[in-house]
N, C-alpha and C positions, 0 to 999 in steps of 0.2 A: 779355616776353610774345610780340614775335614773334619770336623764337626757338623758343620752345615749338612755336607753330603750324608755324611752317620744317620744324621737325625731326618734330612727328607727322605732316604732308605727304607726310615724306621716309618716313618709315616705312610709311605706308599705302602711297604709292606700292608701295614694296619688294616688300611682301606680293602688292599686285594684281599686280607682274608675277611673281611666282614662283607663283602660283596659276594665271596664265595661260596661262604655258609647263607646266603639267603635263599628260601626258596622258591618256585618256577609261580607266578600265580596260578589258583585251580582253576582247571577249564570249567566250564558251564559242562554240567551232563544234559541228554538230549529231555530228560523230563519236566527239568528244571528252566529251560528254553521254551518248551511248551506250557507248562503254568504259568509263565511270564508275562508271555504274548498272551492267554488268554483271559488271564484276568483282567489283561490291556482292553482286550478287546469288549471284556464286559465290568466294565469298571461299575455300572449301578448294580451289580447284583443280586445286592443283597436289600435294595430298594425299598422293596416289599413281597408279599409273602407267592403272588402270581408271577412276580417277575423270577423271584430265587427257584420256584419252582419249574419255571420256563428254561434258566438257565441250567439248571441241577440237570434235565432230561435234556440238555444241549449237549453237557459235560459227557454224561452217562454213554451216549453216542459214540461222539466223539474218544474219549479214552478209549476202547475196545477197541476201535480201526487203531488208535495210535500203538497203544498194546501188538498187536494182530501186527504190525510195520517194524517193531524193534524199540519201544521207546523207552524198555526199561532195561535193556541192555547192557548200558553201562553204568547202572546205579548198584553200588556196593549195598549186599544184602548180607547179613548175620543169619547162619545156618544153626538152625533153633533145635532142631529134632529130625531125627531118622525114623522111620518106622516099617515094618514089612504089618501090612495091612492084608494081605491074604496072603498066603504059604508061596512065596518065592516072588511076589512083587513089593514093592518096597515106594516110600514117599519121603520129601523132605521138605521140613519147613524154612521158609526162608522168609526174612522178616527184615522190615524198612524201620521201623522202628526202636532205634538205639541213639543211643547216647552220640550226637555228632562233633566233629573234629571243632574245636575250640576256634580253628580257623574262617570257619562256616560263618558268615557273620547272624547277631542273632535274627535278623528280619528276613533273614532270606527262606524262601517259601518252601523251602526242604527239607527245616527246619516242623515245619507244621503238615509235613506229607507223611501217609502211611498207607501200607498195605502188604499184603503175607501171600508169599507166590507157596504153592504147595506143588510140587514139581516130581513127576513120575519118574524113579532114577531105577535104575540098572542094579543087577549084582556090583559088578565091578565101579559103581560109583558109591556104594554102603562101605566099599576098603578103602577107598581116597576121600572121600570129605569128612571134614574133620567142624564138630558142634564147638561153636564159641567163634570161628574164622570166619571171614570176609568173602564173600565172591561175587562176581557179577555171571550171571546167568542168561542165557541165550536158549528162547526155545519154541516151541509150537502153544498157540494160545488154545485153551480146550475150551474150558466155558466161568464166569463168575462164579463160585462156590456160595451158599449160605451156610446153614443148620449140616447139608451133607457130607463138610469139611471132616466131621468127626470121622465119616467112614476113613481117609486117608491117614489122619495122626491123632496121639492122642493125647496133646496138650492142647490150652488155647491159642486161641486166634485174637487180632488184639483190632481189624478194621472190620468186619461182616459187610458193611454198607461202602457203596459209590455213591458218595455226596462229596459239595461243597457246603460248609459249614462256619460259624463264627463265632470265635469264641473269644483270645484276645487277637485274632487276627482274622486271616483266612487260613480257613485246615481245610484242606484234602485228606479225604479217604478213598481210595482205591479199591478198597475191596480184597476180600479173597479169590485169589487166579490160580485155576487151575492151567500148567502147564506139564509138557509131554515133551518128549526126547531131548532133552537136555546136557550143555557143554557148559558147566560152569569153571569160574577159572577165579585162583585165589589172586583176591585185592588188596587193598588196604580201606579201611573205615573210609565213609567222607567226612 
């Protein structure tokens, strides 16, 4: 008999700790909701070459008000570059495009999203952010960057354009975003 008990001990144990160590599933971040729904909503997109470009200047819209409301708020960006670009102001590169959490499954559309927020930071944010770390950044939308990105930093940029595109899937490009006053807060990768 005590054996029995030893051994379902040992069993529960087991379980409580393998249940323990699992972790919470990822929530859905808010951009990731939005490419969702909207590729829902225009599932021929890519049709043909009147419709993709119907939709592309849909997209193009649409993301800037989404931008302009908070939409990338909670997506984990890798802090690429610092730079003081005129004598006492200073920018930083922050980039969507990294290596994502193994967890990430590979179809999911986050996987095939990019874009480089270039974000007007403060003295006192050139001594706390640190290049190679994580953050999610919060801030005032200024305007799409092209070619004029170089004046803020001075490495590359890896999206230039706002399109939807197809390649082995659907890729999103976002584009270069210029953002201003900014509270970035250290994450972890997605």
């Amino acid at each position: 008999m005590k054996t029995n008990n030893k051994l379902l001990s040992i069993i529960f144990l087991f379980f409580l700790a393998l249940s323990c160590n699992q972790k919470d599933p990822r929530k859905e971040i808010k951009l990731e909701i939005y490419l969702n729904d909207f590729f829902k909503q225009n599932k021929n997109w890519n049709q043909n070459d009147v419709i993709r470009e119907e939709v592309n200047n849909k997209f193009r819209k649409e993301i800037e008000i989404e931008i302009k409301k908070g939409i990338l708020d909670d997506f984990p960006l890798e802090l690429v570059e610092v730079n003081e670009y005129e004598k006492g102001k200073y920018a930083a590169l922050f980039a969507s495009h990294y290596p994502k959490d193994e967890e990430l499954k590979y179809d999911n559309i986050l996987n095939d999203t990019s874009f480089d927020l270039i974000c007007l930071i403060k003295k006192e944010d050139v001594k706390t952010l640190q290049q190679n770390k994580f953050y999610t950044v919060k801030g005032e939308f200024k305007k799409f960057l092209k070619g004029d990105y170089e004046y803020y930093i001075k490495g590359s940029v890896y999206t230039p354009l706002v399109r939807i595109s197809e390649n082995y899937g659907n890729e999103v490009s976002i584009g270069i975003i210029l953002i201003d006053n900014i509270k970035a807060k250290e994450t972890s990768k997605l």
